[in-house]
C-alpha positions as CSV (number, residue, x, y, z in Angstrom):
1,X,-18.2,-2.0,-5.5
2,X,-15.5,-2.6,-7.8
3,X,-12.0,-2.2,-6.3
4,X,-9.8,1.0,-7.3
5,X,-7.7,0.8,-10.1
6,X,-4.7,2.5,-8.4
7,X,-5.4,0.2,-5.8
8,X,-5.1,-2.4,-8.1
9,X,-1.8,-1.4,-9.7
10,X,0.2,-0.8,-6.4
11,X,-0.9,-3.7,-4.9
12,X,1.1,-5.0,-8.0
13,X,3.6,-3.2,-7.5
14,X,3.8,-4.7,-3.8
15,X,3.7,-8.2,-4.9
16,X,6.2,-6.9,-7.9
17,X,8.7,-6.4,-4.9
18,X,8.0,-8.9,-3.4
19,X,6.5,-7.7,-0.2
20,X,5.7,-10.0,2.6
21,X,2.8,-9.3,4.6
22,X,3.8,-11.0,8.0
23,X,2.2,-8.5,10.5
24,X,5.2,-7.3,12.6
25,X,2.6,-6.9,15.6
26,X,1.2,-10.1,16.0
27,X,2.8,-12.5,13.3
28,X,-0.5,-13.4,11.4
29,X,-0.1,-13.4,7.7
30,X,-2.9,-12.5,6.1
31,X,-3.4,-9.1,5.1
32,X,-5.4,-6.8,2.9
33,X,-4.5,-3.3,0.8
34,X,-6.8,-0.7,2.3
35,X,-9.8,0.9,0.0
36,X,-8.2,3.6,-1.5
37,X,-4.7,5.0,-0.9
38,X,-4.2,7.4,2.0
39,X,-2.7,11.0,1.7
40,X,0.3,11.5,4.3
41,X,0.4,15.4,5.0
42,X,4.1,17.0,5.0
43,X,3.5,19.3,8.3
44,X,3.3,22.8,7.9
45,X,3.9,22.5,4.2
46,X,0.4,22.0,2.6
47,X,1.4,19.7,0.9
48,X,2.1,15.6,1.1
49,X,2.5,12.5,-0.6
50,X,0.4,9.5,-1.1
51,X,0.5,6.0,0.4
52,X,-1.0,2.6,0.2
53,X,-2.0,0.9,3.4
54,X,-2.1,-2.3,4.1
55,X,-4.2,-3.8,7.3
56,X,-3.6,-6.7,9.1
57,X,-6.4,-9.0,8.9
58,X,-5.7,-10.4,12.4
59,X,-5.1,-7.3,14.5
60,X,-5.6,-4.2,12.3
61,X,-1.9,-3.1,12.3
62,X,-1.7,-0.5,9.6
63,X,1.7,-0.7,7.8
64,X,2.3,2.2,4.6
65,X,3.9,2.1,1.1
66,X,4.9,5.1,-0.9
67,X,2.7,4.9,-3.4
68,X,5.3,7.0,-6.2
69,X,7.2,4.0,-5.4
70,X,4.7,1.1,-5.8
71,X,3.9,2.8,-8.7
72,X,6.7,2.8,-10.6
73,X,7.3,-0.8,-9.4
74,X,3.9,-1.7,-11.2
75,X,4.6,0.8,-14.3
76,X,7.9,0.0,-15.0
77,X,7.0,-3.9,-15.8
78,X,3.7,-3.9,-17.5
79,X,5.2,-3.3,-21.1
């Protein structure tokens, strides 16, 4: 399976800002960007806003990063 291009281009943005991945639950410091980014409901509005996760290799500690954000991290560079 080849990995998702958004996935792809916020992970960028992550390393863009210089992100450390240190799990804050355990201390181990490998982690991994999840699959596909994750959609974050706003209650009782319908609506939401999306998210990449990033999982802990060690202990499966989820942390999230707004994925507008990442994005425009990874955009904002590239030219």
């Amino acid at each position: 399976m080849e990995p998702d291009p958004d996935i792809q281009r916020l992970t960028q943005g992550l390393n863009r800002a210089g992100v450390k991945t240190k799990c804050p639950a355990c201390g181990a410091k490998e982690s991994v960007p999840a699959e596909r980014p994750v959609l974050l409901p706003a209650a009782g509005t319908g609506e939401g806003f999306s998210a990449l996760a990033v999982v802990c290799k060690n202990c499966g500690h989820i942390g999230l990063h707004a994925a507008g954000v990442l994005g425009r991290l990874s955009d904002s560079q590239e030219a």
